[in-house]
C-alpha positions as CSV (number, residue, x, y, z in Angstrom):
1,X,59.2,79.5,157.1
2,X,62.4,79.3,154.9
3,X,65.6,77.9,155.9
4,X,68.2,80.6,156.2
5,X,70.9,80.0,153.4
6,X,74.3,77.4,155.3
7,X,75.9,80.0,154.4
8,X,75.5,84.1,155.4
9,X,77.2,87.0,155.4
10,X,78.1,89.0,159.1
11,X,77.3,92.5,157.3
12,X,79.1,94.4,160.2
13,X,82.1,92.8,160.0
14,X,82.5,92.8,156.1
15,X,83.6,95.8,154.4
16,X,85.2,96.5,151.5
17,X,87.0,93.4,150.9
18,X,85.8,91.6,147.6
19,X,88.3,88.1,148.4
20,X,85.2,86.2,148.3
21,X,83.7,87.3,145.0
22,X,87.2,87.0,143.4
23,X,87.4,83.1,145.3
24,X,83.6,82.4,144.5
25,X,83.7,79.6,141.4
26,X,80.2,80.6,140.3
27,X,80.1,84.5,141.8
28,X,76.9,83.9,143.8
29,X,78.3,87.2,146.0
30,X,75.9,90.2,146.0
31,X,77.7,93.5,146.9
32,X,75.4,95.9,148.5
33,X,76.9,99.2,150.9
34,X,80.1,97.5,150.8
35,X,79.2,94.7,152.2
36,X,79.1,91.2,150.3
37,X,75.7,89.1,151.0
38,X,75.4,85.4,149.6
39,X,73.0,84.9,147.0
40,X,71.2,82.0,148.0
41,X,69.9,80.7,144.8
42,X,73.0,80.4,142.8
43,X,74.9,79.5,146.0
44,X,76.4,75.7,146.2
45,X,77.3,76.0,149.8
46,X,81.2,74.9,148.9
47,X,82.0,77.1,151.9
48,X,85.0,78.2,150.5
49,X,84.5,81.8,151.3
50,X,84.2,81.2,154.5
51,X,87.5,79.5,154.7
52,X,89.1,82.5,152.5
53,X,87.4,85.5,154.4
54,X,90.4,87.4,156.6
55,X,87.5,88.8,158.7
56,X,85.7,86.2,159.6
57,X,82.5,87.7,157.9
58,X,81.5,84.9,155.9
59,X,79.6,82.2,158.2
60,X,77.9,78.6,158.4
61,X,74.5,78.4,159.9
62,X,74.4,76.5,163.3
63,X,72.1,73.8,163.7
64,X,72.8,72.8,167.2
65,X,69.5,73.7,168.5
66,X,67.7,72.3,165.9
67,X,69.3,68.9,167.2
68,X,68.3,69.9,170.7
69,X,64.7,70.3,169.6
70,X,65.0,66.7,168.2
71,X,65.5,64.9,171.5
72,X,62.5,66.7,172.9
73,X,60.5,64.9,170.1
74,X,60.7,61.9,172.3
75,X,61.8,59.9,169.0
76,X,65.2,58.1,168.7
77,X,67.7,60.2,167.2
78,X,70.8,58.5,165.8
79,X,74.1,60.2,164.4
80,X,75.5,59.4,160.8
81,X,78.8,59.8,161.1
82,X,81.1,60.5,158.3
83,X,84.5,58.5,157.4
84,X,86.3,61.3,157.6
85,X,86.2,61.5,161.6
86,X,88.5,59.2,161.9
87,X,91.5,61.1,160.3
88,X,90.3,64.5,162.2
89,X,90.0,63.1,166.0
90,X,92.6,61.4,167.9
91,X,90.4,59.5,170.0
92,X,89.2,55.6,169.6
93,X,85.7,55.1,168.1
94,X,84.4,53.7,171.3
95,X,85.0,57.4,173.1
96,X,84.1,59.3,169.8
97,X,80.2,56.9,170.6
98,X,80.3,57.4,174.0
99,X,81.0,61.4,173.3
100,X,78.0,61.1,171.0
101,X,75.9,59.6,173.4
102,X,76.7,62.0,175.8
103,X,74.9,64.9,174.4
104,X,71.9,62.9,174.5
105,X,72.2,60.8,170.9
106,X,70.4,57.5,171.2
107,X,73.4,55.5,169.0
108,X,75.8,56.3,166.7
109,X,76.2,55.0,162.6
110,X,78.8,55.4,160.1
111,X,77.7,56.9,156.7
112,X,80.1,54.6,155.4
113,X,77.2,52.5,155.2
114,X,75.6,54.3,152.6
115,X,78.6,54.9,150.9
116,X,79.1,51.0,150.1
117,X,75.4,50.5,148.6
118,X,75.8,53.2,146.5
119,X,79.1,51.8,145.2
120,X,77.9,48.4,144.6
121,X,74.5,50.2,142.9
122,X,77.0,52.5,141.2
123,X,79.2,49.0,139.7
124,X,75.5,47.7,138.7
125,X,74.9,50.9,137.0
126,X,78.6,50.7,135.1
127,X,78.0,46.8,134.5
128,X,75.0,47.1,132.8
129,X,75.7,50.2,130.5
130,X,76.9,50.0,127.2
131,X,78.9,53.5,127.0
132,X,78.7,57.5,128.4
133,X,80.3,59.9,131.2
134,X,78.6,58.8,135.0
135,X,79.8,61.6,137.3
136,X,79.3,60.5,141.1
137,X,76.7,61.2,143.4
138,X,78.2,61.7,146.3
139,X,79.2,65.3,146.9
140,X,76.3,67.8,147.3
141,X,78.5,70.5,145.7
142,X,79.0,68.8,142.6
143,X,75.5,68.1,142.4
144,X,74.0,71.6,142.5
145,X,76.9,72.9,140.7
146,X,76.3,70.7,137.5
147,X,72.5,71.0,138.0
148,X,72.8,75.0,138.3
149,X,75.7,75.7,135.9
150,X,76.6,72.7,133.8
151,X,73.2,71.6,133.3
152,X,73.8,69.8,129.5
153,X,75.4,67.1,132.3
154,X,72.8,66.8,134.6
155,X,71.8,63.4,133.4
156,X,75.3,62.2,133.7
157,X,75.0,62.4,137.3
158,X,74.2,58.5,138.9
159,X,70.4,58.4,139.9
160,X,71.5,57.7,143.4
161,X,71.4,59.3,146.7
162,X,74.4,60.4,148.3
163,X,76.0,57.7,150.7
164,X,74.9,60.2,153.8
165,X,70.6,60.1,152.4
166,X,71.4,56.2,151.5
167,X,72.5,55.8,154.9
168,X,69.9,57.5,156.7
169,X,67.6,55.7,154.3
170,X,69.0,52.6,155.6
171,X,68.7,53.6,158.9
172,X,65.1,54.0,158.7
173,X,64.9,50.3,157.2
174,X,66.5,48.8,159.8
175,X,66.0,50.6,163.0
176,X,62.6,52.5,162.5
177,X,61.0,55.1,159.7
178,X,59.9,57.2,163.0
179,X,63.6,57.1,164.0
180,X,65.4,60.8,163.5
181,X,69.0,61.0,162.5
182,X,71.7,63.7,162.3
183,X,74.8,63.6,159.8
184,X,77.7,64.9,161.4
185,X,81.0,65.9,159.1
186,X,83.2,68.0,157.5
187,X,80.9,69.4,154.6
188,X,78.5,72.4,154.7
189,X,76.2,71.3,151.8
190,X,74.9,68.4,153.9
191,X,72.7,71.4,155.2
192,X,71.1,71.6,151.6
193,X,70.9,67.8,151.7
194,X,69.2,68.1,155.2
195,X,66.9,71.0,153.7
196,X,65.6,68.7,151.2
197,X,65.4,65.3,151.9
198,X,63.5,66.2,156.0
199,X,61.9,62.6,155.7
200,X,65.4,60.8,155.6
201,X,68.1,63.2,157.4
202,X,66.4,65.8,159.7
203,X,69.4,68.0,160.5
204,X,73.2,68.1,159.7
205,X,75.7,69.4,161.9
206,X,79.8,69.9,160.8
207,X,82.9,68.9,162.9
208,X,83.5,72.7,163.6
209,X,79.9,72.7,165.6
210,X,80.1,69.6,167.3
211,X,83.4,71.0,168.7
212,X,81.3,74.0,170.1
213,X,78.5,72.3,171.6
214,X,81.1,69.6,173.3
215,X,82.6,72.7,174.8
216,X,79.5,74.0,175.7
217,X,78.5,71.1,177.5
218,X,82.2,71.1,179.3
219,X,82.8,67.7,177.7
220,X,86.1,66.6,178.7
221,X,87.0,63.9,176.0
222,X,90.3,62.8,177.3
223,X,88.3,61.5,180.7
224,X,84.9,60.4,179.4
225,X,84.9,56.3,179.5
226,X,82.9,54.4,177.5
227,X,80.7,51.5,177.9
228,X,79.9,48.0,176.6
229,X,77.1,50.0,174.5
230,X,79.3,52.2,172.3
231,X,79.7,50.0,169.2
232,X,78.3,51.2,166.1
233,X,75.0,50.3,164.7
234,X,73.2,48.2,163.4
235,X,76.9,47.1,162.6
236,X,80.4,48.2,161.3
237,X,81.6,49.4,158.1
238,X,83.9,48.6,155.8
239,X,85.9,49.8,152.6
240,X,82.8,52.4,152.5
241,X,85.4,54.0,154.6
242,X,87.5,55.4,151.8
243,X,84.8,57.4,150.7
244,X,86.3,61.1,152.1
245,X,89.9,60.3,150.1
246,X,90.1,61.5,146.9
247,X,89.6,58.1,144.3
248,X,88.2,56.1,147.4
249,X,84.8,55.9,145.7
250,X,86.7,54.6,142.9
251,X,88.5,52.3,145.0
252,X,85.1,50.6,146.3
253,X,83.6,50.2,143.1
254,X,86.3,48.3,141.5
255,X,86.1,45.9,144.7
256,X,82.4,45.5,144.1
257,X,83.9,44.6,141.0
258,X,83.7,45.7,137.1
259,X,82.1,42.7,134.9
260,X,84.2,43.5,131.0
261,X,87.0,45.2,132.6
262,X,85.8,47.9,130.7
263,X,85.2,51.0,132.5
264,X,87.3,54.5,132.7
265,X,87.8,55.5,136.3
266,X,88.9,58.8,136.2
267,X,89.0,61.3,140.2
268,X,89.2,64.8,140.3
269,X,88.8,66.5,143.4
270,X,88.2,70.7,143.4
271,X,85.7,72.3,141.2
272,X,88.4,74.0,139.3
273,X,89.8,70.2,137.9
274,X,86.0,69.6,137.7
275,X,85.8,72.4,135.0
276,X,88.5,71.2,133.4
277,X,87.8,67.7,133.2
278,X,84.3,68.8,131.3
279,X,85.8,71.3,128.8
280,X,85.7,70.7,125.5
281,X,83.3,67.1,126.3
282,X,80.4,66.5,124.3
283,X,78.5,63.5,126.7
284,X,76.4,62.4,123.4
285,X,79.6,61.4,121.4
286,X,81.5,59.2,124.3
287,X,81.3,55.7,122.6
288,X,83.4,53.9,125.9
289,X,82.3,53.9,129.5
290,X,83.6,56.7,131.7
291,X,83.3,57.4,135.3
292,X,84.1,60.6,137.2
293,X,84.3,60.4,140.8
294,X,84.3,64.2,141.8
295,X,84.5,66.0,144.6
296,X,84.5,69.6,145.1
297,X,87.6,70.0,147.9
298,X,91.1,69.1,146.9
299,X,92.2,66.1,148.2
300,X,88.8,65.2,149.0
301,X,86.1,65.3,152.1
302,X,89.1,65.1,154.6
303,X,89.8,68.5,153.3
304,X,85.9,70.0,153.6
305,X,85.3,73.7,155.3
306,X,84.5,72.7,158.5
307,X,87.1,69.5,158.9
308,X,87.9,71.5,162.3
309,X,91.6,69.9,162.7
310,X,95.2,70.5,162.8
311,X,96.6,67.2,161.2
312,X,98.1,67.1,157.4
313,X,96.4,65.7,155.0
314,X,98.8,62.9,154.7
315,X,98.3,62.0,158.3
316,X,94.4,62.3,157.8
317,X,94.6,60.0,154.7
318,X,96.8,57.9,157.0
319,X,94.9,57.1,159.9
320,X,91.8,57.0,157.9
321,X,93.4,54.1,156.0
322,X,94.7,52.5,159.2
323,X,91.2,52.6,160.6
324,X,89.5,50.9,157.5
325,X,88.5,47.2,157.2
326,X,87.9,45.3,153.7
327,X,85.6,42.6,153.2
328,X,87.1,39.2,151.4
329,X,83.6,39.8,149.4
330,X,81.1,42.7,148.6
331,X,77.5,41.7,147.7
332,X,76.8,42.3,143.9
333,X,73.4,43.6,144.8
334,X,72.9,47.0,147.5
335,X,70.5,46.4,149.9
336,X,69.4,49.8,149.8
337,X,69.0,52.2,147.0
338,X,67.5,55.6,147.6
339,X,66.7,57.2,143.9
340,X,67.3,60.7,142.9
341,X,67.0,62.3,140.0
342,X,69.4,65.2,139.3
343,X,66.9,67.4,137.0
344,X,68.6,70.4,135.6
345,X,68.0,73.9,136.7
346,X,70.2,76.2,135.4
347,X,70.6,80.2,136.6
348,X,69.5,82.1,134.4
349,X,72.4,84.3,132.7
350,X,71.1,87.3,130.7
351,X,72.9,88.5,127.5
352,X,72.9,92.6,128.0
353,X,73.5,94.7,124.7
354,X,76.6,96.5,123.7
355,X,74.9,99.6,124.7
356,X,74.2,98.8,128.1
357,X,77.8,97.2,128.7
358,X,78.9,100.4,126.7
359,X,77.1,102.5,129.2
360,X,77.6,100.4,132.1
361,X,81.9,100.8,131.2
362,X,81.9,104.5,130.6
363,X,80.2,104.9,134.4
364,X,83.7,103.5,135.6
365,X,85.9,105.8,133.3
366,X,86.4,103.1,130.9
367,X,86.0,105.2,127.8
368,X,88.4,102.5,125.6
369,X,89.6,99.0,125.7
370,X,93.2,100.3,127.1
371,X,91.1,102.1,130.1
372,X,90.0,97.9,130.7
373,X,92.7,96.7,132.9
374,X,91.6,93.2,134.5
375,X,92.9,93.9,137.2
376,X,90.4,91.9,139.3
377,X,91.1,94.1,142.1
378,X,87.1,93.9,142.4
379,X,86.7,90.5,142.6
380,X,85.7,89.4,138.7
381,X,88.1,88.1,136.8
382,X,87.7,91.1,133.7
383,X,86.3,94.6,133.9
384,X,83.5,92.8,131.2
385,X,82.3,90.5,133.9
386,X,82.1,93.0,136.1
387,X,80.2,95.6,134.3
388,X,77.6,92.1,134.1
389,X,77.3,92.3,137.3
390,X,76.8,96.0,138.0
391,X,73.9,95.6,135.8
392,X,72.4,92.8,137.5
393,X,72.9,94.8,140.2
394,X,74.8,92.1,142.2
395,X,77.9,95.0,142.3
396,X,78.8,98.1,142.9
397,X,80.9,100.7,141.1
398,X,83.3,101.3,144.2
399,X,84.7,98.1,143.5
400,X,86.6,99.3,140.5
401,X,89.8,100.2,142.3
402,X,91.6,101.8,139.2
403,X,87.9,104.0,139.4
404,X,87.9,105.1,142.9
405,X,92.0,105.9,142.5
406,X,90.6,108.2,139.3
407,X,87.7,109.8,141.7
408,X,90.1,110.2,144.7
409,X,92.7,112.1,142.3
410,X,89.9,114.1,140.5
411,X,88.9,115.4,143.7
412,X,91.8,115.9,145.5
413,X,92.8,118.0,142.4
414,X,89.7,120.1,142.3
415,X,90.1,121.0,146.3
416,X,93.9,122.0,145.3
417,X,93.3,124.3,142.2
418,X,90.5,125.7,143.6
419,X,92.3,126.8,147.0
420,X,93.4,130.2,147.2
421,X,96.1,129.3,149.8
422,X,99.2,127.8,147.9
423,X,99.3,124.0,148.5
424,X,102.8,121.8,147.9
425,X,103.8,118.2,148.9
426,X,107.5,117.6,149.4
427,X,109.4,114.3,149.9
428,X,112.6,113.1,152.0
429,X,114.5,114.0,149.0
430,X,113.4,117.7,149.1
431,X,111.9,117.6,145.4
432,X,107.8,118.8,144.8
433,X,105.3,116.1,144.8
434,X,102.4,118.1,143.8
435,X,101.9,122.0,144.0
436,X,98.5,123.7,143.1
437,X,98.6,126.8,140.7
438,X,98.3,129.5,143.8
439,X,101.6,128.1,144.6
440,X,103.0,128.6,141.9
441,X,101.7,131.8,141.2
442,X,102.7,133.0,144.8
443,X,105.9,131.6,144.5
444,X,107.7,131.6,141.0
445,X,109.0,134.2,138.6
446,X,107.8,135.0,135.2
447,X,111.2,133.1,133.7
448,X,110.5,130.0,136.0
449,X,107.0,129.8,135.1
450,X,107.9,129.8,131.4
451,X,110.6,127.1,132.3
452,X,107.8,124.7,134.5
453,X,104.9,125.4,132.3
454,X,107.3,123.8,129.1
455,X,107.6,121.0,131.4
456,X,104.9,118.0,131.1
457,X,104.7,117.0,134.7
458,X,105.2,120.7,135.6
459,X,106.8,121.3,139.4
460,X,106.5,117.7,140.1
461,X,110.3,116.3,140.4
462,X,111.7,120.2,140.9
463,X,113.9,120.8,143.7
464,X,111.6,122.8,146.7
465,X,114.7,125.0,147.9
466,X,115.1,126.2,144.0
467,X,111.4,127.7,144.3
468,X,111.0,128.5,148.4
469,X,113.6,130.1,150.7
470,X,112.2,128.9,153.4
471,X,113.2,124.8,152.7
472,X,114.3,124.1,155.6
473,X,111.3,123.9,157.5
474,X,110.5,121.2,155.3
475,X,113.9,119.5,156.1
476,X,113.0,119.7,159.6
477,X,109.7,118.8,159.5
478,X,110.4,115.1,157.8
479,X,113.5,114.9,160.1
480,X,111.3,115.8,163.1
481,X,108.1,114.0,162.3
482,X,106.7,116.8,163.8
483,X,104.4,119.7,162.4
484,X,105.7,122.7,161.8
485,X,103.5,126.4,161.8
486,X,104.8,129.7,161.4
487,X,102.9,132.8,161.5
488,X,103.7,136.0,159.5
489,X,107.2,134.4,158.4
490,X,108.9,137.4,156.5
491,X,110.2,137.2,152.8
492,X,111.5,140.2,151.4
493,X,109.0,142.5,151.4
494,X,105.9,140.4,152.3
495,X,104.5,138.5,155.1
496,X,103.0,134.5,155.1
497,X,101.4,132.1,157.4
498,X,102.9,128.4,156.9
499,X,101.6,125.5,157.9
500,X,103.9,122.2,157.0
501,X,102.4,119.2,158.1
502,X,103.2,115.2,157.9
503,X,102.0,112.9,155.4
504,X,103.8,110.2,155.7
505,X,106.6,109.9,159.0
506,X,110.1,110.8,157.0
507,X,109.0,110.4,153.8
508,X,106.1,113.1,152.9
509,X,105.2,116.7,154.0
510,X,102.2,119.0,152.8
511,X,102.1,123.1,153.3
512,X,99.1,125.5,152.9
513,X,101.0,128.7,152.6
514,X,98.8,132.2,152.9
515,X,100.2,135.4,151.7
516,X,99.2,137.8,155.0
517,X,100.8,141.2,154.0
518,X,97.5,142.9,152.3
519,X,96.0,141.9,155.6
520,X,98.7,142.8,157.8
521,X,99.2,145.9,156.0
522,X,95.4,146.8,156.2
523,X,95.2,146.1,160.2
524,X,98.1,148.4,160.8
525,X,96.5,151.3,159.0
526,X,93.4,150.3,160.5
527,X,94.9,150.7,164.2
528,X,97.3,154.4,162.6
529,X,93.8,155.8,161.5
530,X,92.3,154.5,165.4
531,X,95.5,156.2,166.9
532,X,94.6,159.7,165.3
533,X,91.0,159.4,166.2
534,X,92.2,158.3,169.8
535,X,94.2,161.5,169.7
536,X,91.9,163.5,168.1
537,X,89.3,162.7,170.4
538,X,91.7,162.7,173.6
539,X,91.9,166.8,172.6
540,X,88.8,167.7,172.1
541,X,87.4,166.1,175.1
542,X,90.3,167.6,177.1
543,X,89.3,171.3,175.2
544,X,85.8,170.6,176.0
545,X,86.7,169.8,180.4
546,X,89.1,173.2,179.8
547,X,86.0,175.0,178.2
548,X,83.5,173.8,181.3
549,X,86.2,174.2,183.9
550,X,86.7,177.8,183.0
551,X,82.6,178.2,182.7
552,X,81.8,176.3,186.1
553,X,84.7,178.9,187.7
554,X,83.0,181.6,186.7
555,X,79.4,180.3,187.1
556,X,80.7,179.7,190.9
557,X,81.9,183.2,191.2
558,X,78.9,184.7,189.8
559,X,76.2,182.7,192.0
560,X,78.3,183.1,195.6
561,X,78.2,186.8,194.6
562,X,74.4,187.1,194.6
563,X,74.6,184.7,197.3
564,X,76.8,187.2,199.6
565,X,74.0,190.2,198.3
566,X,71.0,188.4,198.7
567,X,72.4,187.5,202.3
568,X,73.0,191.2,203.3
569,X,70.2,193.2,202.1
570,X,68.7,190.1,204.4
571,X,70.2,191.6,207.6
572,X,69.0,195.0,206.6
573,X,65.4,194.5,206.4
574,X,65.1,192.6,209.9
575,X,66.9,196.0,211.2
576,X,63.6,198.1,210.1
């Protein structure tokens, strides 16, 4: 199963930002949604976007229980500990060991170890060249980047292992090959390193987690004593020490010491300097001996992602030099060399045709070279690069903030013009914003349309109380802060429904204002017309109850009549 990338993205809690594209030296950010994902393959795991991210999107891959697993291996596992702790912790090496040894390491080494072999193999390497450019070994971030995107100096890199691999490779010689060990520092790339190299280092964990997991195991550091047992092992180091300051490799090397006297030393530390140190360089035609110790974090390891502390960097560089011992001689020959070999294996970059840019620029309204603002709101440093990468499909065209603006306005237009209500937005100053044409078709004479119409931003910049009567409710609305809605407010001879509503508190009112007299007009003949049909109908019913009162009178009459006869000639008969 493969390793998730050191570094990942938090795709809930990124949106719409694009600081880690625009801070990304090689762009190895893929945009999809929104949301900005890592591209493992042409990721270098510098880690600064996840120092730069303002959300806290952008984050390193925890190996903590991949340490834990270790000690249930029932193998020794041993911690390589880089220089640089002693600048970040205020605590004495013995309680840093004891610490360690706490969370259930076996012992604890300095990678300074390795970092002193491979500058006295690095010296033998100058000594016994006769000219060229040797950039270091040492950081894993320079490596990739050179193998993956300056690849023509791939075999300028030192065939050596980093000082962290030499030092695990060490380990192994001295204390075991079935012994496990764990760098812990400041640098994210050691995860690669840990990837790749499982034989020698089988996990790497950065100040930032070891932090977390001491918590976690409610480590008190200030109380915990050590013991006669925390020392480092299999002994202490020395000027390898100065390895995590910038031009401390260079430092140990001339110690080890330079035969002819005859060797460039030259330190940059950031992969910007790095850049610039290699422009314009053709390795092939360098007739003296040049070496480049480079480091991808300004100011060297003591500045890497995941340094987790609050000192300066001039007290880091400080203590770290306070806390470093020099030998009165370095051995001429390392007694461990671990070789690498830096083989190129550059991204592939695709050339796309002037159509497809062409095509790819027109989809973001950049119809000529003035509509090309490198602005670099999106993250690339030119709308050229860009459009790259929206073909690649590593972007997206809602990052082209001058594009969205365009879309946002087009719309917003459309929805205004197309509204039958009149629309207008007024500032504190009482002068139009914006007015669609039903407003000013509702609202302005035949000579003040002439007058506007001439003019080339129309209403906007006109005073609102020269067009409306009724500019004080906007007055009061941005004094208020407070909506405003008035139904069938009456202006000469007609009736409207406003609605004045805030924008911005103070500063910015809208209105949707509907002309209501055709309507209001309508309903009150509707309800004249229902008042003569009420009437009508009121009379006819009442001629229809006279009509059936006279008939039932009558009707009455008539019956008790036969009812009074029928009743007597009754009597009669019974007589007979």
């Amino acid at each position: 199963m493969e390793k998730q990338n050191p570094v990942y993205t938090l795709k809930n809690e990124c949106n719409d930002c694009y600081k880690c594209i625009r801070k990304c030296h090689v762009k190895s950010i893929r945009i999809q949604g929104g949301s900005a994902s890592v591209i493992s393959e042409k990721c270098i795991a510098c880690g600064h976007c996840v120092m730069i991210c303002p959300a806290g999107a952008k984050k390193v891959r925890s190996d903590i229980d991949v340490v834990k697993a270790l000690f249930l291996t029932g193998k020794k596992v041993y911690v390589s500990l880089a220089p640089s702790w002693a600048g970040i912790y205020n605590i004495s090496k013995e309680k840093m060991i004891a610490v360690l040894k706490k969370l259930g390491f076996d012992g604890v080494s300095e990678t300074a170890l390795g970092a002193q072999e491979v500058s006295i193999q690095t010296a033998k390497i100058l000594n016994e060249a006769e000219k060229g450019l040797f950039i270091s070994s040492a950081c894993p971030v320079i490596d990739d980047y050179v193998r993956l995107y300056k690849s023509e100096f791939a075999g300028c890199i030192t065939p050596i292992a980093s000082p962290a691999l030499t030092h695990c490779g060490l380990m192994k010689e001295m204390l075991g090959e079935d012994i496990k060990i764990v760098f812990i520092g400041p640098c994210i790339a050691k995860k690669n390193e840990a990837d790749r190299h499982p034989d020698l280092m089988s996990a790497a964990l950065t100040f930032e987690e070891l932090n977390y997991w001491i918590k976690e195991e409610f480590i008190d550091i200030e109380t915990i004593e050590p013991d006669e047992s925390c020392h480092f092992v299999p002994e202490a180091a020395y000027e390898g020490a100065l390895y995590p300051l910038e031009g401390g490799m260079n430092e140990t090397i001339k110690k080890v010491g330079i035969d002819k006297d005859d060797v460039t030393f030259v330190s940059v530390s950031s992969l910007e300097g790095f850049d610039k140190s290699l422009q314009n360089l053709n390795p092939e035609k360098i007739e003296n001996k040049i070496f480049l110790e480079a480091l991808a974090c300004t100011g060297g390891c003591i500045n890497g992602p995941c340094k987790s502390g609050e000192k300066s960097s001039i007290m880091v560089t400080s203590d770290i030099y306070a806390n470093t011992n020099y030998r009165d001689t370095v051995p001429k020959e390392p007694r461990k060399v671990v070789p690498v070999e830096y083989a190129p294996a550059p991204v592939e970059t695709v050339e796309y045709s002037i159509e497809q840019i062409t095509k790819a620029l027109r989809k973001i309204s950049k119809h000529s070279e003035e509509d090309e603002l490198n602005c670099a709101g999106c993250g690339y440093s030119s709308c050229r690069e860009f459009v790259n990468a929206l073909i690649a499909g590593d972007a997206e065209s809602s990052q082209c903030v001058s594009y969205m603006r365009k879309i946002a306005v087009r719309k917003a237009a459309a929805m205004l013009r197309c509204m039958p209500s009149a629309v207008v937005i007024v500032d504190s100053n009482m002068e139009i914003v914006e007015a669609n044409d039903s407003f000013e078709h509702m609202f302005l004479s035949e000579d003040m349309y002439e007058v506007f119409a001439s003019r080339q931003d129309g209403l906007t910049g006109a005073a609102i109380d020269r067009i409306v009567s009724f500019s004080e409710l906007f007055k009061s609305a941005i004094d208020r802060g407070k909506d405003i809605h008035q139904e069938h407010y009456a202006i000469d001879d007609k009736l409207y429904d406003i609605s004045i509503f805030t924008i911005e508190d103070n500063e910015l009112v809208g209105a949707v204002i509907s002309d209501v007299t055709k309507s209001e007009m309508d309903r009150s003949k509707i309800a004249q017309k229902a008042r003569e049909v009420i009437t009508k109908n009121i009379a006819t019913v009442q001629e229809i109850a006279s009509l059936l009162g006279e008939h039932m009178v009558e009707t009455e009459l008539l019956l008790n009549s036969i009812a009074e006869g029928y009743d007597n000639n009754s009597g009669e008969e019974k007589k007979i």
